[in-house]
N, C-alpha and C positions, 0 to 999 in steps of 0.2 A: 816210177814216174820220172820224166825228165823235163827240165825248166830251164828257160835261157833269158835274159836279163838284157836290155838296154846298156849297161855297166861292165860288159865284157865280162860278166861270169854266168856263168853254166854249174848245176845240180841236177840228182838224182839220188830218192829216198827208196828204200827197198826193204822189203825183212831179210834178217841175216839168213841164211841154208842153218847156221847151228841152230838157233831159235833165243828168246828170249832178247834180242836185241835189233834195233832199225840200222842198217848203213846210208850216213849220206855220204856223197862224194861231190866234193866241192872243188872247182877250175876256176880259175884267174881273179879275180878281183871285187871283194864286196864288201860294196858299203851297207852300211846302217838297214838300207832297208830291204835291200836283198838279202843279209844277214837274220832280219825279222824274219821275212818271207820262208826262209828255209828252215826255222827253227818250228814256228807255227806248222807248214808241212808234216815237217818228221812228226812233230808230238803228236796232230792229229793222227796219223798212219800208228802211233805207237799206242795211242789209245784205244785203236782200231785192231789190233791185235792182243790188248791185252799186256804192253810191256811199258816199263820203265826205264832202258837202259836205249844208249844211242853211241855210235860208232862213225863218229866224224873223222871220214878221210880226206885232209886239206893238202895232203902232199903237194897238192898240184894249185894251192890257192896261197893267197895270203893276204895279209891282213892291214891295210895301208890307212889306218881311219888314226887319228889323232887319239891319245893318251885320254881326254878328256870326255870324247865322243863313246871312246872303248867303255869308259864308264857308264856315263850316261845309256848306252846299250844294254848292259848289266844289270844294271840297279832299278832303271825304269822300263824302258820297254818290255826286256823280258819281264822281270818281276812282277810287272803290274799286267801281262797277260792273261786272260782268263784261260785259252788254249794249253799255255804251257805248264807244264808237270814241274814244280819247283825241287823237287824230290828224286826226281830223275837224275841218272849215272849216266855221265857226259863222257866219254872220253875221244881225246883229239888227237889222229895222227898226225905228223906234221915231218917233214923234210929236215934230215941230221941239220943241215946249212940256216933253214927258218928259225929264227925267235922272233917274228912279228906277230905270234900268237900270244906269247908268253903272258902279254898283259892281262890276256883273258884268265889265264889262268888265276893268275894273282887275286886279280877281282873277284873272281869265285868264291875262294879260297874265305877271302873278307866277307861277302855276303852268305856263307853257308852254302855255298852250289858245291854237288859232288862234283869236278868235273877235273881232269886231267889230262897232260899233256903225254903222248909221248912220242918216241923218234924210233921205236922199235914194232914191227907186225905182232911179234910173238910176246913181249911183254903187252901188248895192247889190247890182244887177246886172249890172254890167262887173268886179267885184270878183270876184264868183261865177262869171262865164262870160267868158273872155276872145274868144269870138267875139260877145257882146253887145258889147263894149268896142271893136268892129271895126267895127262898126255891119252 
């Protein structure tokens, strides 16, 4: 599925080819409620196959919302989701140059969300699939 936004960002949720996990792939710039928009997506697709794990590849987005707002994202809107899977294995690819993610992770981190960042394919997916990580 692919989604384009008033807000100059564009997405697309898909099952992975290994299996056991959703890819989304997120372009240019989202705020708060396109950031809802895409998480609601994936979990329902992820529900819809049976999985918990998610493969956010932001290389090509980032993350421009205030400190404050990053929270509030976190804590409430996701949390208090009835679509979204609070148990779900997040992990976020991101650009070596980007930390405009970082906060999320942090936030995570505090409220008990699996979720993580990383700047590498192959560590991102040995993380996600432990028969990738077997080679």
């Amino acid at each position: 599925m692919r989604f384009r936004s008033a807000y100059r960002a564009h997405f697309s949720v898909t099952p992975s080819v290994f299996g056991g996990f959703v890819i989304v792939t997120l372009r240019g710039i989202f705020g708060p409620q396109e950031a809802g928009r895409v998480v609601r997506v994936a979990h329902r697709l992820g529900r819809r196959y049976g999985v918990r794990s998610y493969l956010v590849d932001a290389r090509e987005a980032r993350n421009t919302d205030a400190h404050r707002d990053n929270v509030h994202f976190m804590v409430h809107d996701i949390k208090q989701h009835p679509d979204i899977d609070l148990g779900a294995r997040v992990a976020i690819l991101v650009a070596e140059e980007d930390h405009s993610h970082d906060v999320i992770e942090s936030i995570s981190h505090l409220v008990g969300y699996d979720l993580r960042l990383f700047r590498d394919l192959d560590a991102c997916l040995a993380w996600m699939t432990p028969e990738f990580a077997q080679g």
